[in-house]
C-alpha positions as CSV (number, residue, x, y, z in Angstrom):
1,X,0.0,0.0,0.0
2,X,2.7,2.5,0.7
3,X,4.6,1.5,-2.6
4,X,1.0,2.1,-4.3
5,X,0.2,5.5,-2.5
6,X,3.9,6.6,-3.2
7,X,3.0,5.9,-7.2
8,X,-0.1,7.8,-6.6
9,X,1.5,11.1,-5.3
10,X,4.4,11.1,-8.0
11,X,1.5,10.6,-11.3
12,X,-0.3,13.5,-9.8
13,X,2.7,15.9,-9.0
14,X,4.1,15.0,-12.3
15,X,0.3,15.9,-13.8
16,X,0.7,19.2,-11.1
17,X,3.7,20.2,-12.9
18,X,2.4,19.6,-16.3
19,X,-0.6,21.9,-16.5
20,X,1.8,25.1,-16.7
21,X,3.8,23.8,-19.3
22,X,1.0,23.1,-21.4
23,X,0.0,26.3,-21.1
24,X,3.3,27.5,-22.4
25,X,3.2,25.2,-25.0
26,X,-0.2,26.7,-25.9
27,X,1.1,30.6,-25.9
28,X,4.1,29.6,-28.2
29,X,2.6,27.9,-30.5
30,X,-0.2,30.6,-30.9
31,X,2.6,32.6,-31.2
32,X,4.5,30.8,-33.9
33,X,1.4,30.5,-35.7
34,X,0.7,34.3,-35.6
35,X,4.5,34.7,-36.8
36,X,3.8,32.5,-39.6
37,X,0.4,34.0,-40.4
38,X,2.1,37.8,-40.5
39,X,4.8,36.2,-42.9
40,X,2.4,34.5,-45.5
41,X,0.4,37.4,-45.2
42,X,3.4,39.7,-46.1
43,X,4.2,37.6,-49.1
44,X,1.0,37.5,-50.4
45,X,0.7,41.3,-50.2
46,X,3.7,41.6,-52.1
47,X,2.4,39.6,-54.9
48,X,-0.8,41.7,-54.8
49,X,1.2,44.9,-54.8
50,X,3.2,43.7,-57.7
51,X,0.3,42.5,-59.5
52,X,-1.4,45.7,-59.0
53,X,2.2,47.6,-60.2
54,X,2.0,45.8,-63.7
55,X,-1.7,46.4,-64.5
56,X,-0.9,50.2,-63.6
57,X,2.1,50.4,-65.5
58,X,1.0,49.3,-68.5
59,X,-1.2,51.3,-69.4
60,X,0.5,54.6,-67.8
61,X,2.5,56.0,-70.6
62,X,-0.7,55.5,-73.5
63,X,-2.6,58.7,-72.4
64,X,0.6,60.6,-73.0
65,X,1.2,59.1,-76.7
66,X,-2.4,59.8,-77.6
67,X,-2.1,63.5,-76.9
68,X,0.7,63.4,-79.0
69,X,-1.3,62.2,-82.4
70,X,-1.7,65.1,-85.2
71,X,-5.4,63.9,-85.7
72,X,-6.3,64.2,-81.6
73,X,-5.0,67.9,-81.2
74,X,-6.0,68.7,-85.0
75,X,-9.7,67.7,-83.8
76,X,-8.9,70.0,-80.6
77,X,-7.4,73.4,-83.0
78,X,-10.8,72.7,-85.0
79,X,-8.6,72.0,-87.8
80,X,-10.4,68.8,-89.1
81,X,-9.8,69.2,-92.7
82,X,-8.0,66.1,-92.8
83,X,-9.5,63.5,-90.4
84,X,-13.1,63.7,-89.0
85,X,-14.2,63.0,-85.9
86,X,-15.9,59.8,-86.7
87,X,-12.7,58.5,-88.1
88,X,-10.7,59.7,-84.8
89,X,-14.1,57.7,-82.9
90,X,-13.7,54.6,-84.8
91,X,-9.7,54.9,-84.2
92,X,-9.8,55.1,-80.0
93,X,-12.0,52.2,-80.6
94,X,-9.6,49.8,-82.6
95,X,-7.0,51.5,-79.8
96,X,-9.0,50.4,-76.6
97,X,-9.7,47.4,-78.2
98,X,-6.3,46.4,-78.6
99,X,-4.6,47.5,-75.4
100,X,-7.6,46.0,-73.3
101,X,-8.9,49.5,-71.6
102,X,-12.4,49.7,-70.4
103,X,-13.1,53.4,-72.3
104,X,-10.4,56.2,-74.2
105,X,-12.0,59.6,-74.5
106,X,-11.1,63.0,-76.0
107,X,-12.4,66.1,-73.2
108,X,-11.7,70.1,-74.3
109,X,-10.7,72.6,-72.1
110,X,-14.4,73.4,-70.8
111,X,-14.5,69.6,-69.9
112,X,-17.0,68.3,-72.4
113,X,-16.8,65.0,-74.0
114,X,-16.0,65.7,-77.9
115,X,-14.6,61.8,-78.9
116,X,-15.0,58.1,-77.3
117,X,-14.4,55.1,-78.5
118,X,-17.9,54.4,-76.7
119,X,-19.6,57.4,-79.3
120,X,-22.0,53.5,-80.7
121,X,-23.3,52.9,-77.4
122,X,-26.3,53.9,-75.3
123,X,-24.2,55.3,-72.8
124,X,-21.9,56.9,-74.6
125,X,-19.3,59.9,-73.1
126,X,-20.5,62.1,-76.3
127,X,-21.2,65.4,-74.6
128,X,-20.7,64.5,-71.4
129,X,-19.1,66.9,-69.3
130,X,-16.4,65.8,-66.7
131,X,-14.8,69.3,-65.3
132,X,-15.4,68.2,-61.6
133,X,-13.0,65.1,-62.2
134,X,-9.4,65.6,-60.7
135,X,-7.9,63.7,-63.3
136,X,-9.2,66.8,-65.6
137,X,-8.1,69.7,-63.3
138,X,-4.8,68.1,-63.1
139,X,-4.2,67.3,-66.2
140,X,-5.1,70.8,-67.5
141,X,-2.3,72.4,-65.4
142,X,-0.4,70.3,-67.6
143,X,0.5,67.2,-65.7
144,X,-0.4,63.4,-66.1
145,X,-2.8,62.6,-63.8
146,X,-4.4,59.4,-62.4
147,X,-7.6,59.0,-60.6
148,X,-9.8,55.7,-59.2
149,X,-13.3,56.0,-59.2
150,X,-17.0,55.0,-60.1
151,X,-18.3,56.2,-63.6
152,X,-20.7,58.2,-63.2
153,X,-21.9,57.2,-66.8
154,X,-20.8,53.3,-66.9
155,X,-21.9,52.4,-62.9
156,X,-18.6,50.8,-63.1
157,X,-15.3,50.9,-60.9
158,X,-12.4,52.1,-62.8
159,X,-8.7,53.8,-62.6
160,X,-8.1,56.8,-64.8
161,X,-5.3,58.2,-66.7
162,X,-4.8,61.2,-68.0
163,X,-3.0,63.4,-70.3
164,X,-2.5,67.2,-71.7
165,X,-3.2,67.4,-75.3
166,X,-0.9,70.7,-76.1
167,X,-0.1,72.9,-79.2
168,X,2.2,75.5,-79.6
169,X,2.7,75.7,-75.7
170,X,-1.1,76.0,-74.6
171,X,-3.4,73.1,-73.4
172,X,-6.0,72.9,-75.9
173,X,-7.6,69.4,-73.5
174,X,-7.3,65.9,-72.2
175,X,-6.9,62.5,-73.4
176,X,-8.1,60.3,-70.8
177,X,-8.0,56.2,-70.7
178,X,-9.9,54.1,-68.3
179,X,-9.3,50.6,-67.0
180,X,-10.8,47.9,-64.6
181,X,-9.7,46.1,-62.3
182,X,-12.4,43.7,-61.8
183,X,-10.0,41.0,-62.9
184,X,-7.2,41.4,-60.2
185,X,-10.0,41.7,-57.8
186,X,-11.9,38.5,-58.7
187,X,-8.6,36.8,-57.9
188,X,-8.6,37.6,-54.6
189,X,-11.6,35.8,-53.4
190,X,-12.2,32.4,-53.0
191,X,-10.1,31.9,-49.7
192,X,-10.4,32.7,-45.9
193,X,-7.7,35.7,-46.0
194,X,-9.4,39.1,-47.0
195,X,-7.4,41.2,-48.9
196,X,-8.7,45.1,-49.7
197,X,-7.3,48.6,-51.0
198,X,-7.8,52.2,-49.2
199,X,-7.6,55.4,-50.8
200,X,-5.8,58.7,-48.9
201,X,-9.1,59.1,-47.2
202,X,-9.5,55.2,-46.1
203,X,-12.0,54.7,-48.1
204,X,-12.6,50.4,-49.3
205,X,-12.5,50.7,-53.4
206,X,-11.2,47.1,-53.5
207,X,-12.2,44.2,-51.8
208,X,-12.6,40.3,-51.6
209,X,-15.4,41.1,-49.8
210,X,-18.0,42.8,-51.6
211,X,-19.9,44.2,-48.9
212,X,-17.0,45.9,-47.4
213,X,-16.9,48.3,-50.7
214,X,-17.1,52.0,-50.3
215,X,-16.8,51.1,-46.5
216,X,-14.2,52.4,-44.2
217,X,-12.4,51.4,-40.9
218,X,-13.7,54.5,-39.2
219,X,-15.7,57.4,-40.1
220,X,-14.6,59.6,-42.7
221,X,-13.8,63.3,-41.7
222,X,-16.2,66.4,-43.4
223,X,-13.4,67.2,-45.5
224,X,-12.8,63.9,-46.9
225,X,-16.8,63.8,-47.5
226,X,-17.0,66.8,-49.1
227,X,-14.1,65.7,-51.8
228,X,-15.6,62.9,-52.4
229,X,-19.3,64.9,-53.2
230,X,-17.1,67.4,-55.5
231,X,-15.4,65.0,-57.4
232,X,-18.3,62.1,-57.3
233,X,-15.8,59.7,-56.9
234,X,-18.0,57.5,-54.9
235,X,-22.0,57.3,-54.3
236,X,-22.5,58.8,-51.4
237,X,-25.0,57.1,-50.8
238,X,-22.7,53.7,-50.2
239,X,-20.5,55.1,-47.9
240,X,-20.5,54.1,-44.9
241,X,-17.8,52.6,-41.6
242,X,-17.3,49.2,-40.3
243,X,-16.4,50.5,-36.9
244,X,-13.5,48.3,-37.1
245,X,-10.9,48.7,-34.2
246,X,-7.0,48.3,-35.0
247,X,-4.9,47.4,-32.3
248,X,-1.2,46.4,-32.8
249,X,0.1,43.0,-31.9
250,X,3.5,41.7,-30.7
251,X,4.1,40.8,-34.0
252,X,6.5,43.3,-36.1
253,X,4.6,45.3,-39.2
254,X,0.9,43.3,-38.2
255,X,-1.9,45.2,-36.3
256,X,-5.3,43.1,-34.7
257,X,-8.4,44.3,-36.6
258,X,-11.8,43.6,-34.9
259,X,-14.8,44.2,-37.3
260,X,-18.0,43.7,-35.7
261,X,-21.1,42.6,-37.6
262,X,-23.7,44.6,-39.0
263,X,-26.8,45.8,-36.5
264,X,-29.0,44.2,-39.0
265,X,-27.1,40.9,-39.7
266,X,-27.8,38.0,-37.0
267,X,-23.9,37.2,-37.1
268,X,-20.7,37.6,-34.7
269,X,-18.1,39.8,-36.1
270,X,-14.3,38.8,-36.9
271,X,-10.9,39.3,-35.0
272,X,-8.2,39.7,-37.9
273,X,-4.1,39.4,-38.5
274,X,-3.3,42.3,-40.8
275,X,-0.3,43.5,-42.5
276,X,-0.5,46.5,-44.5
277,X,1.8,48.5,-47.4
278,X,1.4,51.3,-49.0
279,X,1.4,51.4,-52.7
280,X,3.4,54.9,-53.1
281,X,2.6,54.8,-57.4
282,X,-1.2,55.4,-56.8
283,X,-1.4,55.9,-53.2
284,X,-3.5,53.2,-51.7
285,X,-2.7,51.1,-49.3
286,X,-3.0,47.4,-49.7
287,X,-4.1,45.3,-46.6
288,X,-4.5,41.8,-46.3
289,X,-6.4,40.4,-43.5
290,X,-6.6,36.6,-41.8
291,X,-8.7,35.0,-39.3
292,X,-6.8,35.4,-36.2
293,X,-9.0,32.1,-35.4
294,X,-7.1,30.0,-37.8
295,X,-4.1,30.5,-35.9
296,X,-5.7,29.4,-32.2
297,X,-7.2,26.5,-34.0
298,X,-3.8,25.3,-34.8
299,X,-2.1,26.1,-31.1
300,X,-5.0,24.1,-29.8
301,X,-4.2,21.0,-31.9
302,X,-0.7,21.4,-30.5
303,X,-2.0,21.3,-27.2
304,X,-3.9,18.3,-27.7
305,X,-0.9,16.6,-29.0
306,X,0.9,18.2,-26.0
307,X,-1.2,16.6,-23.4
308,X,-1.8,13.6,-25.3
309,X,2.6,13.5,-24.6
310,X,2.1,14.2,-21.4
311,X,-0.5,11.1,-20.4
312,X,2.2,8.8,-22.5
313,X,4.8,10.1,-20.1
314,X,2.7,9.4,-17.0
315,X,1.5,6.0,-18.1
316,X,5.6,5.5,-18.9
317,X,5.8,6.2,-15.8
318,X,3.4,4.0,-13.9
319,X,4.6,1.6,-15.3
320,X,8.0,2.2,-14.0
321,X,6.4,2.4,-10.6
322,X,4.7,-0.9,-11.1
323,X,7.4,-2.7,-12.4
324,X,9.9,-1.7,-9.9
325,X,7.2,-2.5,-6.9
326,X,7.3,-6.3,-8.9
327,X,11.2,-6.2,-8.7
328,X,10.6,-6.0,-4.8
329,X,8.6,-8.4,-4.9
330,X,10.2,-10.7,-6.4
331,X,13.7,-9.9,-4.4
332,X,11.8,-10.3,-1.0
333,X,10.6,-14.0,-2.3
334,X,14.0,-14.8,-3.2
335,X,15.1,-14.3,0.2
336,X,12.6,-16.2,1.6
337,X,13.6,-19.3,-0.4
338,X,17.3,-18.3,0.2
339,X,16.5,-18.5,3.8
340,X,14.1,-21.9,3.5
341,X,16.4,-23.7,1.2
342,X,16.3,-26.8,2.3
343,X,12.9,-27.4,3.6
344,X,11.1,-25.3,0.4
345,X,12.9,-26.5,-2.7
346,X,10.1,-27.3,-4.8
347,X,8.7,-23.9,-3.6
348,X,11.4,-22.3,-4.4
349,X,11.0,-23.8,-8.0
350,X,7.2,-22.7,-8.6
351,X,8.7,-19.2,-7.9
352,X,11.2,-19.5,-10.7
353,X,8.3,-21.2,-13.3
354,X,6.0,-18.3,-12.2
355,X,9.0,-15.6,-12.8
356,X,9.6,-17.3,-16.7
357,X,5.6,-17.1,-17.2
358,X,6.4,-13.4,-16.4
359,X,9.0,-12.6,-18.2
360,X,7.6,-14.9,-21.3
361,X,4.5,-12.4,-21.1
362,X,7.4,-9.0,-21.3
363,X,9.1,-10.4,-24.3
364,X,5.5,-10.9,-25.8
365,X,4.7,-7.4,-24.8
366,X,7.6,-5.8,-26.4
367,X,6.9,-8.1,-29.8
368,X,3.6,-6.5,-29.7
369,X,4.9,-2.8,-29.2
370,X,7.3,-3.3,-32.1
371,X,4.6,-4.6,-34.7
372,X,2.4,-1.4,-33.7
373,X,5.6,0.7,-34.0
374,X,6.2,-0.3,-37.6
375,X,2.7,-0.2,-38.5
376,X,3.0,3.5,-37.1
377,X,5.9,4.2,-39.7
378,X,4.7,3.0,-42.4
379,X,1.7,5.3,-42.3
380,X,3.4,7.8,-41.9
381,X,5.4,7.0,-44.9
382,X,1.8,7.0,-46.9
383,X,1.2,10.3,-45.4
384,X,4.3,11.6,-47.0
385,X,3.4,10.4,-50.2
386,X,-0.3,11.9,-50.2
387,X,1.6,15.1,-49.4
388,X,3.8,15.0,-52.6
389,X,0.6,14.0,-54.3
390,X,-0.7,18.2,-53.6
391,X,2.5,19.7,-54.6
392,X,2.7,17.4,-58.1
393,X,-1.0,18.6,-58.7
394,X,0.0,22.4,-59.7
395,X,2.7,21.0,-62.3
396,X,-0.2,18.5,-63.6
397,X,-2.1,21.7,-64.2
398,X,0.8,23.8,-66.0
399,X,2.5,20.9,-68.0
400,X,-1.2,19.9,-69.8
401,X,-1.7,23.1,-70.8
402,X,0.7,22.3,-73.7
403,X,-0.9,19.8,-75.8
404,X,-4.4,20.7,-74.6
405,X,-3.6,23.9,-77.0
406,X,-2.4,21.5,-79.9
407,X,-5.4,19.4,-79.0
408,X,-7.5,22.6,-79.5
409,X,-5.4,23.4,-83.3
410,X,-5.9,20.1,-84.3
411,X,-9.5,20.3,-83.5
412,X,-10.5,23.4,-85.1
413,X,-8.5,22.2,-87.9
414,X,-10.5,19.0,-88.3
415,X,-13.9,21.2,-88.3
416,X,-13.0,22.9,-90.9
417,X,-12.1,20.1,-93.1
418,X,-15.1,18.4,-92.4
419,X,-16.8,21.6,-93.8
420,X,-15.1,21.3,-96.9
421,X,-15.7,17.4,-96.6
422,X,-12.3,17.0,-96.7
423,X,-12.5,13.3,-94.6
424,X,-8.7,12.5,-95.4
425,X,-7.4,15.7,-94.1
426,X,-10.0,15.6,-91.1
427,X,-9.2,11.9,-90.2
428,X,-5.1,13.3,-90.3
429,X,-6.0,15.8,-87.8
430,X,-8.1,13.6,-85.4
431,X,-5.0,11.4,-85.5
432,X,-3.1,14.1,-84.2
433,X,-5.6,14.2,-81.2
434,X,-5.1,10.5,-80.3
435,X,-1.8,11.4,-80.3
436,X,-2.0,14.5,-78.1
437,X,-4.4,12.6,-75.5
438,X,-1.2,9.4,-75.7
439,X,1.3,12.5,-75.0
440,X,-1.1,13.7,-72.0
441,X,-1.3,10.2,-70.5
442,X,2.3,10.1,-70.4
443,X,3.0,13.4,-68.9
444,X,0.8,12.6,-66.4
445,X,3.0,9.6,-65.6
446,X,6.1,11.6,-65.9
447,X,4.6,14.6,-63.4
448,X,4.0,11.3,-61.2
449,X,7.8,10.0,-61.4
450,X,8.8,13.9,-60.6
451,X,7.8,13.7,-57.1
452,X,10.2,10.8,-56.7
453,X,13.3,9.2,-58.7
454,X,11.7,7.8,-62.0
455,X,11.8,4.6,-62.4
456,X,11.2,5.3,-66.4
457,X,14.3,3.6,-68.4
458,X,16.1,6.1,-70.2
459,X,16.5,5.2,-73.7
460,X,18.7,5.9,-77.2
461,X,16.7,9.0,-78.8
462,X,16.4,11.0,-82.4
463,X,17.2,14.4,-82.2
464,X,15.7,15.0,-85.1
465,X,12.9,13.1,-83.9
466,X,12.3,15.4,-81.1
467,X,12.8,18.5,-83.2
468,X,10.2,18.0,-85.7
469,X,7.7,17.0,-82.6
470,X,8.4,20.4,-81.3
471,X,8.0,22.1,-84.0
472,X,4.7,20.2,-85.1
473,X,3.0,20.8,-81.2
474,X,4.1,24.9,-81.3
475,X,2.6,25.2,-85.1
476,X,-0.9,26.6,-83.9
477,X,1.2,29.1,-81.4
478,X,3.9,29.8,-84.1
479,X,1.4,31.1,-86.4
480,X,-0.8,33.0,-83.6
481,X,1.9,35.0,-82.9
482,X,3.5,35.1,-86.2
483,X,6.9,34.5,-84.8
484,X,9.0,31.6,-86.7
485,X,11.7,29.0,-85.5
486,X,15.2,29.0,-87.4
487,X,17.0,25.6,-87.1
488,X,20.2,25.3,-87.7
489,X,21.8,21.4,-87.0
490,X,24.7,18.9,-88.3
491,X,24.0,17.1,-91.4
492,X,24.3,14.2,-89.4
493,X,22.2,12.0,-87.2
494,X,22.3,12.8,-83.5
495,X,21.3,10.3,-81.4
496,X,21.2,11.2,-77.1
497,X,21.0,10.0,-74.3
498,X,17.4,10.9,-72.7
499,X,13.0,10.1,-72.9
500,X,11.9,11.3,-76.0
501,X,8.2,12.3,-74.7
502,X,10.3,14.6,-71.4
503,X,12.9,15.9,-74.2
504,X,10.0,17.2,-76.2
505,X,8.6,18.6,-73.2
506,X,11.8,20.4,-72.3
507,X,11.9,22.1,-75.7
508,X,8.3,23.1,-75.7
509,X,8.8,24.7,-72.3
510,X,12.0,26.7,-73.6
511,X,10.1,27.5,-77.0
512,X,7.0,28.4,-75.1
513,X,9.6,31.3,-72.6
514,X,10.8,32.1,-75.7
515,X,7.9,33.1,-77.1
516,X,6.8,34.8,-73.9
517,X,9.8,37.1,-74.0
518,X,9.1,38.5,-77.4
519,X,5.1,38.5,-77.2
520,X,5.0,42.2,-78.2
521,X,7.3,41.7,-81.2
522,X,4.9,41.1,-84.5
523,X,7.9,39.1,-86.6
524,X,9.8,37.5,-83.8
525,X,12.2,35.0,-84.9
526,X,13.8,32.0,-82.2
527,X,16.7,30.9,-82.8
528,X,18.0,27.0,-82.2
529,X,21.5,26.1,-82.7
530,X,22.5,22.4,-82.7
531,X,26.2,21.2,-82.7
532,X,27.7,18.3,-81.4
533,X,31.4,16.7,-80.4
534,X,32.1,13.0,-80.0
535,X,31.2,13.3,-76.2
536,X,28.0,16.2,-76.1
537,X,25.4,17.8,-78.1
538,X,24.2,21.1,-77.4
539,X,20.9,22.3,-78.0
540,X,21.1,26.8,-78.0
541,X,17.3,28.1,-78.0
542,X,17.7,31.8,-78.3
543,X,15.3,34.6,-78.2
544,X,15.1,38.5,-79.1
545,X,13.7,39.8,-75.9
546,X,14.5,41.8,-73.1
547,X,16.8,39.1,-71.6
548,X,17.0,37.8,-68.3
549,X,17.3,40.4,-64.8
550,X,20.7,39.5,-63.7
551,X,19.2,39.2,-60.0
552,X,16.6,36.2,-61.3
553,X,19.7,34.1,-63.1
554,X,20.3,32.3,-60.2
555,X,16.9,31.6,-59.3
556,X,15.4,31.1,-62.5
557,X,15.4,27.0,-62.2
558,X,13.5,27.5,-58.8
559,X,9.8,25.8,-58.3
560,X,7.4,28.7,-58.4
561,X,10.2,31.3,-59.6
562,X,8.3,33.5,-62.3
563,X,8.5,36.9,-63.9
564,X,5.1,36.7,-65.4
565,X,1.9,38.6,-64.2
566,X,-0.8,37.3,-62.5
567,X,-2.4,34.0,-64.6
568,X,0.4,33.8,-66.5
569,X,1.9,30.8,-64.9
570,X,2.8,28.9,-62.3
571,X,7.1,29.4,-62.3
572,X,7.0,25.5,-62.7
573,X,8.4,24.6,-65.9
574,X,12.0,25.4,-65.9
575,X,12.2,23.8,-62.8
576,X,10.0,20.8,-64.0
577,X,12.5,21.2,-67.3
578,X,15.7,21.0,-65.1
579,X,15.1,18.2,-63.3
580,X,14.2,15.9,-66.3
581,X,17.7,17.0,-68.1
582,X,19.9,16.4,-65.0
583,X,17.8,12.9,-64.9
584,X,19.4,12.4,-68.3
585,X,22.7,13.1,-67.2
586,X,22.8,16.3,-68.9
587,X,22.7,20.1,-68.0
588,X,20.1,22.9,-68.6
589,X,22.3,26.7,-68.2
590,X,20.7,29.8,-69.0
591,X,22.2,33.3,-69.7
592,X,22.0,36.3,-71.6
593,X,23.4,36.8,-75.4
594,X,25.9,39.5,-76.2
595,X,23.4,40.8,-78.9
596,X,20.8,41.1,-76.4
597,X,17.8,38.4,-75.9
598,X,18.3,35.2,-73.6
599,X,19.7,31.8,-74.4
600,X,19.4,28.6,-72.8
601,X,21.9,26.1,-73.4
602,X,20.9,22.0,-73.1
603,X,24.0,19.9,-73.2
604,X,22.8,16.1,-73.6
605,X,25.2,13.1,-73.6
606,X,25.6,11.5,-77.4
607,X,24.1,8.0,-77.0
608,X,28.2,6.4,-78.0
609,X,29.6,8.4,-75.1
610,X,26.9,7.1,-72.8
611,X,27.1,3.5,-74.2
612,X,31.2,3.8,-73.6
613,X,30.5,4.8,-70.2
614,X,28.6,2.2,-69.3
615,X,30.9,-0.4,-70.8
């Protein structure tokens, strides 16, 4: 009994001295989380930013080449002897149209609307008057201007620039270009973090949360109100404050933002994690806003797993205690029989059978503990691999994109020769779709193996095999864009070391960058350069483009490393590309050319070098 009490006391002091750790364990992993949370947060903030950047810069510098054509400030001297304003209508039209903006329109100096490339529609900016806009005012002391706000004509959200139109020194009117930004803003949504844009006065003009539009943190001032009235940059009428309080947290650069609900809405508000950066080129402020919930969930899982330790430890060790009460035991019986040799041998012998029964039931014990213990691992191996599983999912996505295009050609190719009734040419062309689907399949298998070490043999291929395959799955995209491929190559055959589906794939990826780099060029021409020595062949692919940053060289073969805007990939496929060529043995460099453009150089092992080395 005292052995037992004894056990009792040291179970509940260890469970005494438990509790506060636990509770420490609690408060730093709620910490760590909220550290974690602040730094995703801050990432994705500057991946908003950025996207927000390149919309914004591209279309910055039209307003100011508009006001430079003869034809705009000839319609503004009323000197339209040589191009009438229905032609100048018809030609902001083909304008918008081609760079994507939502409206271009012509203003004079009192403000009214004389040109639009909206002049067809019901709603048209034809003798509208927009004086009260600041993107007028400004721009008629001469400077660009930019302005976001809600058309008063069009209902709809949009940024404006704008531009003097000037002759002979004297500002004659505006040229003014509207975009939206509904895109960028659809992107956001579809998640549990909230991400929104302020103007100087705080008011919500972007959101992932549609009814926080036009709202702000805190009431706006009568100054900021009255602006707003003057310039109608909002309806007035939509304004309104969430009453949101912002508290800042132990956590550098992040604030605690509590929004309650809405007096009419049977619902509890929401505690946020936000970080927040202002975007100095239009001056909003970007803010992007997390459950703070999320991160107690997961401090509370750790302190279930926590205490879940803590009961393993304590039935550790009662067991010790129980054990070790046993071993006295057992030592006081031996003594007994020590003492009583003589008169209790066969005593003395039941003891010793009834000590093997024991220790036969231990060793069975332990057995069992060791089967569980490898049935422990092996999930957990399983667990690893459903976790590759999500990461191989994304290059699944970007690497299908490829032939689903070609499927697309081949398609549209095959309707139209059924049209003619043209069967042998259509049949040709649904071939070519059998074939696509075949390629798919395989990719898919290959996007499995790059998770782990393929087990795929690596075969004896054509070069000139892979070439023409290339060139055959970029046709459709070669002709799109009007760009051409010039091939230079040995007279001889090449044969390499390598997969001849995952070669192809890592000259459609290069072709497709390629491309990519010169997508503004009308006659761009790519460049691929084949020689060989008796131990390497070298595959050049060379473009005309800006080139590569030298800060991205070194991270250009990095998963989810990519200079594109937003939706215009993933970052996957020179990584995806990389890994299949040093799988072959080979190498897959990438610089920039003297001349200007980048090249990326493939060195592949010939297949008599690889055969001697294998011998």
């Amino acid at each position: 009994m005292k052995n037992i009490s004894f056990r009792n006391r040291m179970i509940l002091i260890l469970l005494g001295l438990s509790l506060p750790l636990l509770w420490l364990s609690f408060a730093l992993a709620e910490s760590y989380f909220l550290r974690e949370t602040a730094r995703q947060n801050q990432q994705t903030l500057r991946l908003v930013i950025s996207g927000l950047k390149g919309a914004l810069l591209r279309y910055q510098p039209i307003p100011a080449l508009l006001a430079e054509k003869q034809n705009i400030v000839s319609l503004l001297s009323n000197d339209l002897r040589r191009v009438p304003v229905k032609t100048i209508n018809e030609e902001l039209k083909r304008i918008s149209n081609d760079v994507g903006a939502s409206d271009i329109y012509v203003i004079d100096a009192e403000g009214n609307t004389i040109a639009a490339n909206n002049y067809d529609k019901k709603l048209s900016f034809i003798g509208k008057n927009f004086a009260y806009r600041p993107y007028f005012t400004q721009a008629m002391k001469g400077e660009s201007a930019s302005f976001f706000a809600l058309g008063t004509t069009s209902l709809k959200r949009g940024y404006y620039f704008s531009a003097p139109i000037k002759l002979d020194g004297r500002i004659l009117g505006v040229v003014t270009l509207k975009i939206t930004l509904e895109g960028i803003e659809q992107n956001w949504k579809g998640n549990t973090t909230e991400i929104i844009a302020t103007d100087r006065h705080g008011v919500i003009f972007m959101s992932s949360r549609e009814d926080w539009l036009f709202k702000s943190f805190a009431p706006l001032s009568h100054e900021a109100i009255d602006e707003i009235t003057n310039s109608k940059q909002y309806p007035i009428d939509k304004l309104g404050t969430l009453n949101a309080s912002v508290e800042s947290s132990s956590i550098s650069q992040a604030d605690l933002v509590n929004v309650p609900a809405p007096p009419d809405k049977q619902q509890s508000g929401n505690a946020y994690f936000a970080v927040s950066n202002l975007m100095e080129e239009a001056g909003w402020r970007l803010h992007v806003l997390s459950p703070r919930a999320d991160a107690s969930a997961q401090a509370y899982t750790v302190l279930a797993l926590s205490t879940l330790a803590v009961l393993f430890i304590a039935s550790i060790a009662a067991m010790i205690f129980w054990r070790r009460a046993q071993l006295v035991k057992n030592m006081q019986l031996q003594r007994i029989a020590q003492e009583q040799l003589e008169h209790r041998v066969q005593e003395r012998t039941n003891d010793l059978n009834e000590a093997n029964k024991k220790l036969k039931l231990e060793v069975h014990e332990r057995t069992q503990a060791e089967t569980q213990l490898r049935k422990t691992q092996n999930e957990l191996v399983q667990a690893g691999k459903l976790a590759a599983l999500g990461q191989m999912s994304a290059a699944l996505s970007h690497e299908l994109n490829q032939p689903l295009a070609a499927v697309k050609s081949y398609a549209d190719n095959a309707k139209a020769f059924l049209k003619r009734n043209n069967l042998e040419r259509a049949e040709e062309n649904i071939g070519h779709i059998a074939q696509m689907a075949d390629r798919m399949a395989e990719l898919g298998t290959h996007l499995r193996n790059f998770a782990r070490k393929p087990k795929q043999a690596i075969d004896i291929v054509d070069l000139d095999t892979v070439i023409t395959a290339v060139n055959q799955i970029m046709s459709a995209r070669l002709k799109e864009t009007g760009a051409s491929l010039q091939i230079k190559k040995p007279s001889e055959q090449l044969l390499v070391k390598g997969g001849l589906v995952r070669l192809q794939q890592v000259l459609v990826n290069l072709v497709n960058n390629a491309l990519d780099a010169m997508q503004d060029s009308s006659d761009a021409v790519i460049d691929i350069h084949i020689s060989a020595d008796d131990e390497h062949v070298e595959v050049e692919v060379r473009d005309y483009g800006q080139g590569i940053r030298q800060d991205d060289i070194n991270a250009i073969f990095d998963p989810f490393f990519t200079t594109k805007g937003v939706n215009e990939g993933l970052g996957l496929g020179l990584s995806i590309s990389y890994n299949i060529v040093q799988d072959f043995g080979g190498s897959l460099s990438a610089r920039n050319h003297a001349d200007g453009g980048a090249e990326f150089t493939l060195q592949l092992q010939r297949a008599q070098a690889a055969q001697r080395a294998a011998e």
